[in-house]
N, C-alpha and C positions, 0 to 999 in steps of 0.2 A: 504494500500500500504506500503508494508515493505521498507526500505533502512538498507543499512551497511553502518555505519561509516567508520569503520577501524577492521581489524581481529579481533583487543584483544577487540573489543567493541563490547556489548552486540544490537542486533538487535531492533531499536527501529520503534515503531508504531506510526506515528505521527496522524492518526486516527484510533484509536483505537477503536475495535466490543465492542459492550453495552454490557459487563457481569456483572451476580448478584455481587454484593456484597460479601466478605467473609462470609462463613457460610451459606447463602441463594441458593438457589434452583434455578435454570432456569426452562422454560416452558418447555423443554423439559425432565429434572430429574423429575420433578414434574407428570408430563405425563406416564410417567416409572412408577414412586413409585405407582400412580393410578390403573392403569393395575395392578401392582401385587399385590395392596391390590383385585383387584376385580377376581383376577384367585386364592389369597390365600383364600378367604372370598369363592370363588365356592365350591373348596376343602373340608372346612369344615361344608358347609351347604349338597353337597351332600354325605359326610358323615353319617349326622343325618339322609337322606333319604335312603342310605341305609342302616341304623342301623334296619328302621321302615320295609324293607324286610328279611332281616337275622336274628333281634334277633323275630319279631313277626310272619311276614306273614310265613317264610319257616316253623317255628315249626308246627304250625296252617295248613298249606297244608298238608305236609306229614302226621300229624295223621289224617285228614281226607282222607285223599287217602289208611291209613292203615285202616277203619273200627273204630278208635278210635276220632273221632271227638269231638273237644272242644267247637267246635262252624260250624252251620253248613255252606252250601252252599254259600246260598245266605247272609248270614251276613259275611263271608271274604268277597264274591267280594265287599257286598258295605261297607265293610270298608280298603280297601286296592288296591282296582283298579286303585280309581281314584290317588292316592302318590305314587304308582307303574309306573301310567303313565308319571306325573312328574318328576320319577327319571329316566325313557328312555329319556326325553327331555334334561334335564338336563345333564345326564352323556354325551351326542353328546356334548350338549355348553362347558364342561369343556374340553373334549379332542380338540376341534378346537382354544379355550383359551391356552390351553396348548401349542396345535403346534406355536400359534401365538410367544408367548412369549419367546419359544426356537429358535428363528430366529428377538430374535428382536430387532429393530434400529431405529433410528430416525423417518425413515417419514414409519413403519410398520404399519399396520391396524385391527381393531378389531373391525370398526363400521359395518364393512359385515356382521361379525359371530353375531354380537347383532342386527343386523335386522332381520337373519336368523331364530333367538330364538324368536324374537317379531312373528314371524309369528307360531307358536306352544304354545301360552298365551292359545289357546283354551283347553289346555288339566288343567290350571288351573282356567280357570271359569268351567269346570266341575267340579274342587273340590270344588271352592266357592260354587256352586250353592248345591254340596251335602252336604257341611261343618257341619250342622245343624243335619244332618238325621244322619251323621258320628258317632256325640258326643251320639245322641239317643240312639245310637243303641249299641257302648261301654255302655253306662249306663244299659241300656237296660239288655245284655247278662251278666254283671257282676251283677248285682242285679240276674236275674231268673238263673244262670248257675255256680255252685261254682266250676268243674272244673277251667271255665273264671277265675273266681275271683283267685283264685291259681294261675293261669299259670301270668294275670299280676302282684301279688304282689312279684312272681317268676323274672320278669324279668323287672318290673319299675327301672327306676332308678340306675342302675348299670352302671359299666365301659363300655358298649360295648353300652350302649344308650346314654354316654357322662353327665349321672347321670339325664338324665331326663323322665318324663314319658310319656306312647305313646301320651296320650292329648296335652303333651308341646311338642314334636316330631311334632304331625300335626297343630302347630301354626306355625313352620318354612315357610310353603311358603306365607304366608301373611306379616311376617317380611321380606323376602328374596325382593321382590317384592317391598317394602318401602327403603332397599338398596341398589336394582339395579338404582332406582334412584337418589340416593345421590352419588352414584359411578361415573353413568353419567355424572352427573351434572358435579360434579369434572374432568372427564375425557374432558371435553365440552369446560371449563373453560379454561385448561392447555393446547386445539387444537387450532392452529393461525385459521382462516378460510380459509384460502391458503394453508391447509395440506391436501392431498387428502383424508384422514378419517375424515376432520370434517362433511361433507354433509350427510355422511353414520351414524357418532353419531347422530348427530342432529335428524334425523329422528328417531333411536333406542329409542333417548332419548322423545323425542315426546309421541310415541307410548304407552311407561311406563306408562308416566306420565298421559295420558289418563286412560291406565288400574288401574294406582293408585286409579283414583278419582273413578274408575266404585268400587270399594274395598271398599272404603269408602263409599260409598251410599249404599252396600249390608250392610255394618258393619251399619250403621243408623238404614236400614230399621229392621234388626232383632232387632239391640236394641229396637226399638218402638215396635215391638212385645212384646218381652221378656218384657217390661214393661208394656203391656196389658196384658198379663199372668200372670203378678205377683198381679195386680188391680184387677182381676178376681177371683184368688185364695182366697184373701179375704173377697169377697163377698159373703154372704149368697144369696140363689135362685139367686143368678145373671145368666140376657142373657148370650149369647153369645156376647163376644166385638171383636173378630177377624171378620173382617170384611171388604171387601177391601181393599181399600188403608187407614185403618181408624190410626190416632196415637195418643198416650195420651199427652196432653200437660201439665196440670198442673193441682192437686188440692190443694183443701183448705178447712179445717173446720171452718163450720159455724154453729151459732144458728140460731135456727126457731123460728120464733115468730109469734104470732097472735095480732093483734090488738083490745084492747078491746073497742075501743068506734070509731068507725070510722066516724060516723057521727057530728064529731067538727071540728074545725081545723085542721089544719096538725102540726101547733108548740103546739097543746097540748095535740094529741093523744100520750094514755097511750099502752104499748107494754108487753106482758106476751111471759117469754121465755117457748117455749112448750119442746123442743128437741134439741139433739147437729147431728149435718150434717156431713155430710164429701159430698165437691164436686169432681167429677170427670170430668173435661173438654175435650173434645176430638174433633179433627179438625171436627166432624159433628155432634155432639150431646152433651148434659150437660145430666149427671147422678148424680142423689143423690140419698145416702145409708144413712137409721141412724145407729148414731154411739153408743155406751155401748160400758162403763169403768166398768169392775167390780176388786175389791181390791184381791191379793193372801195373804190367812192370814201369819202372823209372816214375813212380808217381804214387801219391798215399790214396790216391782212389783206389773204392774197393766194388766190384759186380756182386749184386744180393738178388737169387732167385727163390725161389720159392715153387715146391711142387704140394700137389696135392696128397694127402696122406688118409683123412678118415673125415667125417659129418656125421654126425650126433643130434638127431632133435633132442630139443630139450628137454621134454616131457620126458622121454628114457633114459634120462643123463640122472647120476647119482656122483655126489661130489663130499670127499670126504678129507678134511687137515690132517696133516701128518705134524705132529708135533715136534717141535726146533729140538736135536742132540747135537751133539758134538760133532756128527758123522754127517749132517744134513739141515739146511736151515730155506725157509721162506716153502717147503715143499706141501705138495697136494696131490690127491690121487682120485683119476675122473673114470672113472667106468660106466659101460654102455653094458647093451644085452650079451654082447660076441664080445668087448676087448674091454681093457683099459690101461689107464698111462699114469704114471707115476710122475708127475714136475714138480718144478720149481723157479721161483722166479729171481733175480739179482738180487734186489733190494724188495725188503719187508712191506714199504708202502704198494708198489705195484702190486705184491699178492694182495693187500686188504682192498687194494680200488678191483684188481678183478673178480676177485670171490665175491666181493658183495654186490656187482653188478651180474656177476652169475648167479646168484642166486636170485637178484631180483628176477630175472627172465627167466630162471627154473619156476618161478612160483608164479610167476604171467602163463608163462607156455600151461603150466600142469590147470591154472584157473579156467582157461580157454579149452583146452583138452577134456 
């Protein structure tokens, strides 16, 4: 409630509205500044997507529609359909961003147009889900096709892809998706809940953060692969380990030993080491490979292979300590239906992190069984 003193007297407010501080921000500049990092930040991500149809997919069509194909058919669509789709969603969200922003005022809105865009995620779990197949199949064409490999060392990296290459291009919408939700958030933050866009954020931001975690669980689950694939590759005659829902947990090298006199005591049986292990633990099975170290002359490198030896699901696995004597320390003894193996590991903490990680997946494998 304002009053006047007097003409020559400045108008004074005996209760005065709660303003920041000098220098500081209200919720509602702050709310501003948000929206236009998140309609500047659109800007330049759908740039990078359409960098990935102009500088790659157009060249790549038209020589295939001239007879001069660099690659054919079916390896553009599945490397450029599903980022093509994206960039049709995308370019809508930016221009209703746009419009928002060039009319914008206090109590304006934008959690409509990001619920709008929540309802079209479907066009990037089809890139997730092809993401994998994407990278194969660049690798793929640029290994078997030196055209390929020309036209990308032609066009990585330059000014018109913002100096990156098409692989760091199709990382953008798994990034972009990680700060739609930090925008939200912010945007979330600086909305009173008495603004008619907070109910409309709220939901936007919901939604995300959902698809966030659904990202992260795909990003897990390949990891676990890709680390079965790489366990595998070292393996001499090794099975097949891709397999279900199977993942690697952990290994660890170990000696094998044999017991020479089993029929005494246990504090004075004598132990001969026969071989070096390497274990591979997997949420439903122990694999061990032996391991060979051989020397590279004139050099401290050393060659480590690894062959297959036995697989043990876990459910039939019986895992028993063998108590520290004089003649034997950090050792354990693992038996299956048909065999079992007497180890032991360097140092004391490795056996505690592997028994207790074995025994958690003996007691998962046998819950599941």
């Amino acid at each position: 409630l304002r009053s006047s003193v007097n003409s020559g007297v400045k108008n004074i407010d005996p209760f005065p509205s709660p303003e920041s501080p000098k220098g500081l921000l209200s919720d509602a500049d702050r709310r501003s500044a948000v929206c236009k990092e998140l309609l500047n930040s659109e800007k330049t991500y759908v740039r990078h997507l359409q960098a990935v149809a102009t500088v790659f997919y157009t060249p790549l069509r038209a020589a295939l529609d001239s007879n001069r194909a660099i690659i054919s058919s079916v390896n553009l669509i599945t490397l450029f359909c599903p980022l093509l789709d994206i960039l049709e969603a995308n370019n809508v969200f930016l221009k209703e961003l746009t419009e928002r922003w060039e009319e914008w005022a206090p109590l304006q809105c934008v959690g409509d147009v990001c619920v709008k865009f929540c309802t079209k995620l479907r066009v990037y779990t089809n890139f997730f889900n092809n993401y994998s197949t994407i990278l194969r199949t660049i690798d793929k064409c640029r290994e078997m096709l030196p055209a390929f490999r020309t036209f990308l060392k032609r066009h990585d990296r330059t000014v018109a892809t913002r100096m990156l290459s098409l692989q760091e291009l199709f990382l953008t919408p798994s990034a972009r998706v990680e700060e739609y939700v930090t925008l939200l958030q912010a945007l979330t933050l600086h909305t009173p809940p008495e603004h008619p866009d907070y109910t409309q954020l709220s939901s936007a931001l919901n939604s995300l953060m959902t698809y966030s975690d659904f990202i992260h669980k795909l990003k897990k689950s390949l990891d676990r692969d890709l680390r079965i694939m790489e366990a595998q590759s070292t393996i001499q005659s090794c099975p097949n380990l891709l397999e279900g829902s199977r993942y690697l947990i952990t290994t660890q090298d170990v000696a094998l030993l044999s017991c020479l006199n089993g029929d005494i005591a246990s504090s004075l049986r004598m132990y001969e080491h026969v071989s070096d292990l390497r274990m591979f633990l997997f949420n439903d099975a122990l694999m061990l490979t032996e391991k060979s170290v051989s020397n590279v002359p004139f050099c401290l490198a050393k060659n480590t292979t690894h062959t297959f030896l036995a697989s043990v699901a876990l459910h039939c696995l019986n895992l028993t300590e063998i108590t520290d004597t004089k003649y034997v320390r950090n050792a354990f003894q693992l038996e299956s239906p048909k065999r079992q193996w007497i180890c032991a590991t360097d140092r004391e903490e490795d056996k505690i992190r592997l028994l207790c990680a074995l025994r958690s997946a003996m007691s998962a494998a046998i819950t599941r069984n």
